[in-house]
N, C-alpha and C positions, 0 to 999 in steps of 0.2 A: 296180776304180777307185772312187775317195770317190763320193757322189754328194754333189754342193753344196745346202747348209741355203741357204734365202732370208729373212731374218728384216727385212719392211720394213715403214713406216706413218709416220704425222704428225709434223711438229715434235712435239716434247713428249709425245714417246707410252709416249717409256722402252724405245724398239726396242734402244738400245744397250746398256742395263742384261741385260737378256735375251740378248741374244746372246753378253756375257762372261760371264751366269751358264752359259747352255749350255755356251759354251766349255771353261768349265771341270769343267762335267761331264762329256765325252765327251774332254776332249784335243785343241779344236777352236782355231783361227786365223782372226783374223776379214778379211774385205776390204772396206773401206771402199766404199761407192757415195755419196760426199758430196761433189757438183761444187765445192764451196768448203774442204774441209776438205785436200784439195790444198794447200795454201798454208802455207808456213810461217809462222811468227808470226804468224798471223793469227787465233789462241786461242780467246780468248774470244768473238768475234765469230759466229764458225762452232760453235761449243758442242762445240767435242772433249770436252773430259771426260778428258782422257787419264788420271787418277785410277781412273775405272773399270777399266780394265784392270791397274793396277798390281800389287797386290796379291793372293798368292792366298788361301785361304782360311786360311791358318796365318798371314797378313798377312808374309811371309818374300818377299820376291822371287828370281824362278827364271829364267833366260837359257834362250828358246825355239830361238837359233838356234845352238847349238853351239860357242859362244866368242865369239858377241855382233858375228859379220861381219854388214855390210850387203848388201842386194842392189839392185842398179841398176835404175831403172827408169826412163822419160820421159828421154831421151836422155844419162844421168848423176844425176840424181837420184836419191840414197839412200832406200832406204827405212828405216823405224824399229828400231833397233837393240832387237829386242824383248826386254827388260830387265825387262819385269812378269811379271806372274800371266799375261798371253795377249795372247798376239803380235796383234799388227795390220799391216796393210797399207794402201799408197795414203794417207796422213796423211804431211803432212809433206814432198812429195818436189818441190815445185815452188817457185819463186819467187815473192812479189809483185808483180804489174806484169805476170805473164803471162798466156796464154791460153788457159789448157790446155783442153781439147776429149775429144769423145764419141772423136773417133778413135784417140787416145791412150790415154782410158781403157780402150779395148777392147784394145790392145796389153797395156799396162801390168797389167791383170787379168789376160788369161790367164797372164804372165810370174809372178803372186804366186800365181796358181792350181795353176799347174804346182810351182813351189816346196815350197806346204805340200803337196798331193800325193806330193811325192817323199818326203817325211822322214813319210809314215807320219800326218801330222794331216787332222783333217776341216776344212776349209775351209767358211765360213762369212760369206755375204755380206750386208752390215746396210748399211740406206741408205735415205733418204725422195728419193733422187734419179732420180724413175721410168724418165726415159730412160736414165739409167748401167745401172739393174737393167733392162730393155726389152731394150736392144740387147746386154746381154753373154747375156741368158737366151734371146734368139731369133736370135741370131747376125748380127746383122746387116750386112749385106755393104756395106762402108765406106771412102768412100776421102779423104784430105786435099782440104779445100780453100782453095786460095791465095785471099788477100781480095781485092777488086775492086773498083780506084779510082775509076772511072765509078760503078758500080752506087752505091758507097758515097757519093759527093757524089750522082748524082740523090734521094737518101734524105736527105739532110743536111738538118735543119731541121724534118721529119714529124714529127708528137707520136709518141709511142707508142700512142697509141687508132690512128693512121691506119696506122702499120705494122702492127701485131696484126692487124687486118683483111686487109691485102697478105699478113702471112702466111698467116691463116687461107684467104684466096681461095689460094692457092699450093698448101697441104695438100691441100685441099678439091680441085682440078684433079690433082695427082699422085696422088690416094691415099694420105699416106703418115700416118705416125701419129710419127711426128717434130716435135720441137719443141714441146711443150703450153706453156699458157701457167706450168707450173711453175717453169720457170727464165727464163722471156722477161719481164724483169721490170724492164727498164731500154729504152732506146734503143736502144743499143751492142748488145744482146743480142738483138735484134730484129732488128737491122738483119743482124748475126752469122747468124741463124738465116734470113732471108731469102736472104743472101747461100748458103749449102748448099743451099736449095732450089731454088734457081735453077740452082743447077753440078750439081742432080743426084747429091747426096752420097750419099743414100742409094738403092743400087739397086733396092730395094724388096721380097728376098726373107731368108726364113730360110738357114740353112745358115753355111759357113764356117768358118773357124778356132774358134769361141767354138762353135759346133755340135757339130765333131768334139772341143771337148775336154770337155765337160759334158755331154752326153746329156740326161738330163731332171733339175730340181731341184723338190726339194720346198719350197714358200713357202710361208710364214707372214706374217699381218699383225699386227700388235697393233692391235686396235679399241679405241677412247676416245673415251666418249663428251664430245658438242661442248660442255657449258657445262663439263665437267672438263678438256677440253685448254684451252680458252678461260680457265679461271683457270690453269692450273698454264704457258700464254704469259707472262701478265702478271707473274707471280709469278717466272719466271724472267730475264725482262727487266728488271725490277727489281733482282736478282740480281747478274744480270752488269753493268747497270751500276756498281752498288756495288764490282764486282770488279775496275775500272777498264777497264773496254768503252772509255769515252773516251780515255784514255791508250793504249788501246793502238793507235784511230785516228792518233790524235796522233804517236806510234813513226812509224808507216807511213810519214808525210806526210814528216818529220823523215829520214827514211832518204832521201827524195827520187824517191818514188813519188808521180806523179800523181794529184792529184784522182779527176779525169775516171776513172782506174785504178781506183783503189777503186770509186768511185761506180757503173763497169761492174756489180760483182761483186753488186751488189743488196741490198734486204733493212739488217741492218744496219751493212755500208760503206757505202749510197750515203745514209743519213740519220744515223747519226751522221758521217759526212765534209763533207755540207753542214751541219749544227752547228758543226762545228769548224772551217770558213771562212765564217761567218756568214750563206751562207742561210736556215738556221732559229734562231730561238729553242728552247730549250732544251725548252720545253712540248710546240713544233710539233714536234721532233724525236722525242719520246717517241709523242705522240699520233699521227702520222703512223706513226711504225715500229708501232706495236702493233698499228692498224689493219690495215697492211702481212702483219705475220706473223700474224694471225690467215686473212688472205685467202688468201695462202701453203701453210695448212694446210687450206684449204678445196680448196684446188687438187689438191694433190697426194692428196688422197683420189680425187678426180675422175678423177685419171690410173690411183690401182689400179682402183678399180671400171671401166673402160675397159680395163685386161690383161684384167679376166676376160671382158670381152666380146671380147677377141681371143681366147681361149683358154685363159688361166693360169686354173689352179685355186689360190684363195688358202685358206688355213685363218687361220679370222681366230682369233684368244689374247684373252680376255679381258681389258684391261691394269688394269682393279682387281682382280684375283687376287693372292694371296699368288705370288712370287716362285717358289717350289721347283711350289709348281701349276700355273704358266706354260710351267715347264721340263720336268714330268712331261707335260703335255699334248701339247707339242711330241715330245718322245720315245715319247712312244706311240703317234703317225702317224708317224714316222720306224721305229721297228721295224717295226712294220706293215705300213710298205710293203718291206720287206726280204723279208717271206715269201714 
């Protein structure tokens, strides 16, 4: 059986560059762990990058799934008809305007896991989204939960400072390590995230489905250090908005997706989307978001360093190293541990 690569770390840390170059060193497929990258059309905003993968090394494009079928996943939703240099998963397979969830993701991976498994590739999970990587690498035992109209109006009106609290008092009496403040990052999401911990979503132990089919993986972080990720935020943001980040808010809305929808998803839909319905000025919108996703990145570090004090062993990668020393490095605790 493959054992699954883990390759995760910060907005802007270049985890995805790395995980298509391994890819394509070893013949590997990768599975997305990105709570927003789910969505289609929703591009640039979520930083797919889908360019990355395209191409392989001869710049030739090469059909990974054997005549270019899709596979279903999230109750009908396709996944990427992998058409580049290396296949992906989990991108791409959801609506705008929905909701997709940890419980999902954990179906929906083992379903892409099992997959490249079958056809002989090393499976390869790349994501700064620590609960997606958490619950599928510790199995965690998971069950849907229906929203809750009471609970949801007693809530109705709380800042988000007062909810974060409610959650954190919640966490903090269950024990659970569910929910950080990595993706709690709206109202809606909070309130979301409230609402599972009250039903009890998660039962609180290892094991499971996502147990029995991964055994143990080897993770890798890519470290970068903070005034290097802190400009190469800015510089990206910059970036995408030149690459029309606003228009493609503007798509969304125009398709006849709710504000409030967008605005859910956090980060930058919920401040480019009040831009482009006039809650902010164009400045405040900038300066707001950048602040935003720099905090963001400060979080989600907060969440790895918190795996290894559950127990994950990370190997952290150098991320100012030359590329192919990135990829040797990773490969030479990967053999290693095969002995």
């Amino acid at each position: 059986m493959q054992r699954l690569i883990t390759i995760l770390g910060p907005t802007a840390s270049g985890k995805t560059p790395l995980a298509v170059a391994l890819a394509r060193r070893i013949g590997g497929e990768i599975i997305s762990a990105d709570s927003r990258q789910v969505y289609r059309r929703m591009d640039i905003g979520t930083g797919k990058d889908l360019g990355d993968y395209a191409a392989g090394d001869d710049g030739k494009t090469v059909n990974h799934r054997g005549g270019g079928e899709s596979v279903n996943y999230s109750g009908g939703g396709e996944s990427v008809n992998h058409s580049g240099g290396v296949g992906y998963h989990l991108i791409d397979i959801c609506e705008p305007g929905t909701k997709y969830n940890l419980f999902q993701y954990q179906q929906d991976f083992a379903r892409a896991y099992e997959d490249i498994v079958s056809r002989g590739k090393q499976p390869i999970l790349c994501g700064g989204t620590g609960l997606y990587i958490e619950a599928v690498l510790k199995g965690y035992q998971l069950s849907p939960v229906p929203q809750n109209p009471a609970l949801r109006q007693q809530l109705e009106g709380k800042s988000l400072e007062e909810l974060t609290q409610m959650l954190r008092e919640l966490k903090a009496r269950n024990g659970s390590h569910m929910h950080n403040t990595t993706d709690v990052d709206t109202a809606q999401r909070a309130i979301r995230a409230i609402e599972i911990e009250m039903a009890g979503g998660e039962s609180g132990g290892a094991g499971g489905e996502s147990r029995e089919v991964l055994g143990e993986s080897l993770v890798f972080g890519v470290s970068i250090p903070r005034d290097l990720r802190r400009e190469k935020i800015t510089k990206r943001l910059k970036t995408r908005l030149e690459e029309g980040m606003v228009d493609e808010v503007k798509g969304l809305l125009a398709e006849g997706i709710p504000a409030e929808d967008l605005i859910y998803y956090g980060l930058e839909y919920k401040y480019l989307t009040e831009y482009v319905i006039g809650r902010l000025s164009y400045d405040e919108m900038f300066r707001q978001l950048e602040i935003a996703i720099h905090q963001f990145a400060k979080r989600q570090m907060t969440w790895f360093r918190g795996m290894e004090r559950r127990g994950f062993t990370i190997h952290w990668i150098d991320a100012t190293l030359p590329m192919d020393e990135k990829v040797n490095a990773i490969l030479e605790i990967v053999n290693r541990a095969k002995k």
